[in-house]
C-alpha positions in Angstrom: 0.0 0.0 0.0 1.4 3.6 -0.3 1.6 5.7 2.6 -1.1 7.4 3.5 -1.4 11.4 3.0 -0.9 13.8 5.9 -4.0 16.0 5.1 -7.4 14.4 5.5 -9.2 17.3 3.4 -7.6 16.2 0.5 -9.5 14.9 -2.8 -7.7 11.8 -3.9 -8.0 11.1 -8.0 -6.7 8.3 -9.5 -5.6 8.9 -13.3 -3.8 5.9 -15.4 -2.0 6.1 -18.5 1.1 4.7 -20.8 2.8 7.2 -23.2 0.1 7.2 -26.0 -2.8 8.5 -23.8 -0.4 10.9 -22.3 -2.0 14.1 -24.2 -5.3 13.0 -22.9 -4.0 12.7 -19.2 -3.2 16.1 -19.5 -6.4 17.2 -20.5 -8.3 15.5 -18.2 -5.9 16.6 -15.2 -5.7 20.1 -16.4 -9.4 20.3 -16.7 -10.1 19.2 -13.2 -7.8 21.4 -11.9 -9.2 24.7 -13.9 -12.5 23.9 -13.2 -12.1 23.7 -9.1 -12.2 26.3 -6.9 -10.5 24.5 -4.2 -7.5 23.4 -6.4 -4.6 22.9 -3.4 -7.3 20.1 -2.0 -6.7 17.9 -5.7 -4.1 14.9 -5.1 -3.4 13.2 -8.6 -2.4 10.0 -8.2 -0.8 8.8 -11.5 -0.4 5.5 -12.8 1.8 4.9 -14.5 1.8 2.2 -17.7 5.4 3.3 -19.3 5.1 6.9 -18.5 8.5 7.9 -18.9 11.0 10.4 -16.7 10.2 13.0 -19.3 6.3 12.9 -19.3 6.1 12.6 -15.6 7.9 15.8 -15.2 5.4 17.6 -17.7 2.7 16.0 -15.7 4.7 17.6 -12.5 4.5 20.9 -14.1 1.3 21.7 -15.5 0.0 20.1 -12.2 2.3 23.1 -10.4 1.4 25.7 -13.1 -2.3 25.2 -12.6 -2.4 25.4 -8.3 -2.8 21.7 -7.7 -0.3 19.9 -5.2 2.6 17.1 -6.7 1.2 14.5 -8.3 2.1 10.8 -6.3 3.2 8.5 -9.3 2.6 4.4 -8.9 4.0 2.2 -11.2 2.1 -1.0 -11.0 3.3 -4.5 -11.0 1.6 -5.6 -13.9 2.6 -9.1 -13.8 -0.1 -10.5 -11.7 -3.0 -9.1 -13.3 -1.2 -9.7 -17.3 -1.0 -13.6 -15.5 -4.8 -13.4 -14.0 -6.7 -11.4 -17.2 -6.8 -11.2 -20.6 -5.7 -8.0 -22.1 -8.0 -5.9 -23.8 -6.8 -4.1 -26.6 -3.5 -4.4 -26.2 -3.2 -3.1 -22.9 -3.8 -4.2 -18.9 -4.6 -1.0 -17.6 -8.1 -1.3 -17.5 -8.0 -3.9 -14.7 -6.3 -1.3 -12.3 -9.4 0.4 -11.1 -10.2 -3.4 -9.2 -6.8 -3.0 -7.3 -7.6 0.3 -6.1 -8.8 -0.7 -2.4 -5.5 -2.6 -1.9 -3.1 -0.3 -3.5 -4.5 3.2 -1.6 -5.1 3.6 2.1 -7.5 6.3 1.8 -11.6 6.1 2.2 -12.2 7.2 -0.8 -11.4 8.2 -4.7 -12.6 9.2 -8.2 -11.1 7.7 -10.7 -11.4 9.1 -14.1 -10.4 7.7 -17.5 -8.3 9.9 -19.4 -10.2 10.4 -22.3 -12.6 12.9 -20.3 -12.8 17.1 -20.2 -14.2 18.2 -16.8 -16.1 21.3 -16.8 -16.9 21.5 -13.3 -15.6 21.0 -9.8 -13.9 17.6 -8.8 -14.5 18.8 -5.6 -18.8 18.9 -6.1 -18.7 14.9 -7.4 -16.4 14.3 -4.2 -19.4 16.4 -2.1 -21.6 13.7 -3.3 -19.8 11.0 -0.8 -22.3 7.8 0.5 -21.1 5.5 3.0 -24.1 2.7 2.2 -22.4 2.0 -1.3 -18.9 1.1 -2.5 -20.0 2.9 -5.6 -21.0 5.9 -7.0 -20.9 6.5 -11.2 -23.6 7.0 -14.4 -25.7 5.0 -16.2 -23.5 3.8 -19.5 -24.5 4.2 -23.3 -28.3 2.6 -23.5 -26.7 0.8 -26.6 -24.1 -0.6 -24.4 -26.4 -1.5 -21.7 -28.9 -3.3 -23.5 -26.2 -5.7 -25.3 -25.1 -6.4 -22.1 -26.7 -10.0 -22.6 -24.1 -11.9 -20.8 -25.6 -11.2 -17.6 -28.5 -13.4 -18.2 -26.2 -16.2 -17.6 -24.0 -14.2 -15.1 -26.9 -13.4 -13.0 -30.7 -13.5 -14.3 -31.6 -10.9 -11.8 -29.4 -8.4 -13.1 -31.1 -5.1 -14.0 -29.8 -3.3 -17.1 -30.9 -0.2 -16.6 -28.8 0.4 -14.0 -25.6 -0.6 -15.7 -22.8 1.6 -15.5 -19.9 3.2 -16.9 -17.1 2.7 -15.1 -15.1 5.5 -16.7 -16.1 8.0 -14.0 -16.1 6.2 -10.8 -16.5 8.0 -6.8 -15.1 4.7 -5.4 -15.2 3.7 -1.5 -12.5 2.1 -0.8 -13.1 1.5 2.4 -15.9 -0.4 1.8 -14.5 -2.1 -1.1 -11.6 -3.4 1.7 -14.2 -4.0 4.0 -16.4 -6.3 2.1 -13.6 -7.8 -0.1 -13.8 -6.9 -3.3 -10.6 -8.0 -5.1 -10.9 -11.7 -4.1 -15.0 -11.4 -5.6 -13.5 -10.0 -8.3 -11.3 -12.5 -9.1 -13.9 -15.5 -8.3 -15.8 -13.8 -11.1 -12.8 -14.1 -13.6 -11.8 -17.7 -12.6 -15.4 -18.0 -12.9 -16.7 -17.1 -16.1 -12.8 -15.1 -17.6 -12.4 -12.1 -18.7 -15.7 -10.6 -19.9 -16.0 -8.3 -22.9 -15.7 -5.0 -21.1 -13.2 -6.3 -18.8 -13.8 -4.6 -15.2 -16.5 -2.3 -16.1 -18.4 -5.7 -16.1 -17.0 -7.2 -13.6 -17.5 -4.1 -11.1 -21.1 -4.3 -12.3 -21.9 -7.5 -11.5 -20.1 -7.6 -8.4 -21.0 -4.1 -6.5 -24.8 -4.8 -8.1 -26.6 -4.3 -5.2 -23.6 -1.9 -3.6 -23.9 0.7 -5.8 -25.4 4.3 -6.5 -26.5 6.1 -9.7 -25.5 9.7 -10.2 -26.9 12.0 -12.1 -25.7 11.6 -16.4 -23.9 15.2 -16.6 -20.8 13.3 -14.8 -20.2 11.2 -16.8 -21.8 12.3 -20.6 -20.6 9.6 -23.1 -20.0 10.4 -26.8 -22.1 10.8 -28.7 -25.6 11.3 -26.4 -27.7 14.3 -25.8 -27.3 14.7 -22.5 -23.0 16.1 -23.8 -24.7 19.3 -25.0 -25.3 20.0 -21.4 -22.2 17.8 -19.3 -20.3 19.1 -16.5 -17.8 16.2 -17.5 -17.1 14.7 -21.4 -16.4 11.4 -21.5 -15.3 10.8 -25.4 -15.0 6.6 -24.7 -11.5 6.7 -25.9 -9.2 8.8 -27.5 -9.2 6.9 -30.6 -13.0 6.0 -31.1 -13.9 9.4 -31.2 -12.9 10.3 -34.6 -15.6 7.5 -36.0 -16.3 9.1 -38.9 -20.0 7.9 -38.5 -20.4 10.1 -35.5 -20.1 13.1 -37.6 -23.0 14.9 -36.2 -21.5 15.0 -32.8 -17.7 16.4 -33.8 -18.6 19.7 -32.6 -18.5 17.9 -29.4 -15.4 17.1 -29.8 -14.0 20.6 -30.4 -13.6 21.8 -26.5 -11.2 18.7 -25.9 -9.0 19.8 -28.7 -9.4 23.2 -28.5 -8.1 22.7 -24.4 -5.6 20.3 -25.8 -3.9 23.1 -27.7 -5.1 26.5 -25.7 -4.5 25.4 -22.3 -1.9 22.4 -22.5 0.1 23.0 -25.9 0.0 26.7 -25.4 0.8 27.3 -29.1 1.4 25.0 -31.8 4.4 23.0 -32.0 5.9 23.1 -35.2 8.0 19.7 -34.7 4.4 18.2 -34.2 2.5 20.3 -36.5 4.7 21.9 -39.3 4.4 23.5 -42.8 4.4 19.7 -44.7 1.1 18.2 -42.5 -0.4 21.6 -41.9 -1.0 21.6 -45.5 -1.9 17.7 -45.7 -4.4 18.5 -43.1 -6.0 21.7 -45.3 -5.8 18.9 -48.3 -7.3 16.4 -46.3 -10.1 18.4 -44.9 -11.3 18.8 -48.5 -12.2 15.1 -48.3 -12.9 13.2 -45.2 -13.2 9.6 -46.1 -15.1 7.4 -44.2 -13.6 4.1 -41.9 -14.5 1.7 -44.2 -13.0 3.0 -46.9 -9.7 3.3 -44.9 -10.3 0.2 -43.9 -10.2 -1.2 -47.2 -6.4 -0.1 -47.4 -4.9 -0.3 -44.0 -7.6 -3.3 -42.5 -4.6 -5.3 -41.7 -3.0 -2.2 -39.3 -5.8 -1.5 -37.2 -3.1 1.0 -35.4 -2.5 2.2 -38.1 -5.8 2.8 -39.0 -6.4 4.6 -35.7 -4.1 7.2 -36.2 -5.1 8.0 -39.7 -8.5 8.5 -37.9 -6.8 11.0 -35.6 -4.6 12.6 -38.3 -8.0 13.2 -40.4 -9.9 14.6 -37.4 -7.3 17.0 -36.6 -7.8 18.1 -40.8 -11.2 18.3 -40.2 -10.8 20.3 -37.4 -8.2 22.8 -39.5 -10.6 23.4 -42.0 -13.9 24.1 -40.2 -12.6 25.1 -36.6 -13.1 28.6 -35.7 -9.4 28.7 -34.9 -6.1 28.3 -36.9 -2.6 27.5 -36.2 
């Protein structure tokens, strides 16, 4: 366990991220930060998938530029859960938020997904505290939630409508300790393995009866109504929300990229951005294919494919964005 903090007024947030998702840590951080009014209470609690020296100390900074106190960086020992679960493209990570309860010594913690803009006060979800339940967090995507068929065999009883995202959690820890979580959890796994959305599901089905529903604006998924109005963006990852077939809901995705460059990039970076794919992107922007056709081309490189995804978005963006480089 890591030590616990001197301070006992202090909002504990739990952040993970590898290299890749590093832009979208320090959105998501940088956001929380803006947006609180209380911003010495905010303890970031990083971990760390590969993060290296160099990001951490950018982290560092824009956590000391903005008014929030050092972030606390955990590398995890990976090895037991890579042993325990499968991976889920590509990557671990996602199994963290069950280790939580046995890796912090606090009460409680929100734990946020880095693929989320926070437009309101950390501190106001943290307010919304409830000692009866282990969890706290919003209904997920109603298409999500009603292909959630596995539970029928899982547990007939289970009640959809009350399945949850667990990409914006208020987690008791405590509580979680107290009635012991991690072993359930794994039970579940050895169980019935790894199910399809990994520890969002297993959470679910485990904290079932243990659990709160809070109100959609903390946690608005992409692409939903209830975004125009959400005190906190969640675009279900970084990568999935350039689907072209989304294209209705891409001036959604503006704010995250226009804080991704105003607030945390400053001004462009010509090594990123320069003359040669500043004018790809206006070329680009001309025609926006659509994934299938990419697909087509680049099927075999689904990375691959990702990125071109991103590359066109940020074209997109060039051309019809209110701002310019």
């Amino acid at each position: 366990m890591i030590k616990q903090a001197a301070r006992t007024d202090l909002v504990h947030i739990a952040l993970a991220a590898n290299h890749r998702y590093l832009p979208g840590l320090l959105v998501t951080m940088v956001s929380m930060i803006r947006s609180s009014s209380q911003k010495d209470r905010l303890q970031f609690h990083i971990l760390s998938e590969g993060l290296s020296e160099n990001d951490k100390k950018q982290v560092s900074a824009f956590a000391a530029e903005y008014g929030a106190s050092p972030p606390e960086y955990y590398e995890p020992d990976m090895a037991p859960i890579r042993a325990r679960f499968t991976a889920y493209k590509n990557s671990h990570a996602a199994f963290l938020r069950l280790f939580l309860c046995d890796v912090f010594p606090c009460d409680w913690m929100i734990y946020s997904d880095v693929d989320t803009l926070w437009l309101r006060d950390p501190c106001e979800l943290w307010s919304t505290r409830d000692n009866s339940v282990s969890l706290l967090w919003c209904r997920d995507l109603p298409s999500i939630c009603n292909g959630v068929h596995m539970y029928s065999k899982w547990n007939p009883d289970f009640d959809e409508s009350r399945y949850a995202c667990s990409g914006v959690v208020l987690m008791n820890l405590k509580r979680l300790r107290e009635t012991n979580f991690v072993a359930k959890a794994v039970d579940f796994v050895n169980k019935w393995g790894t199910p399809f959305f990994v520890d969002q599901d297993i959470l679910n089905y485990v904290c079932r009866d243990d659990a709160k529903l809070l109100p959609q604006h903390w946690d608005c998924m992409m692409p939903t109504k209830e975004a125009v109005n959400g005190l906190v963006y969640h675009f279900n990852g970084i990568g999935s929300m350039f689907n072209s077939s989304f294209s209705g809901w891409r001036p959604l995705y503006y704010p995250w990229f226009r804080f991704y460059y105003d607030f945390i990039l400053k001004e462009p970076d010509k090594q990123v951005c320069g003359i040669f794919k500043r004018t790809m992107f206006w070329a680009l922007g001309l025609f926006y294919p659509p994934v299938w056709l990419i697909k087509i081309f680049l099927g075999w490189k689904p990375f691959l494919v990702d990125n071109i995804q991103r590359q066109l978005f940020f074209a997109w963006l060039w051309r019809r964005g209110k701002w310019r480089w």
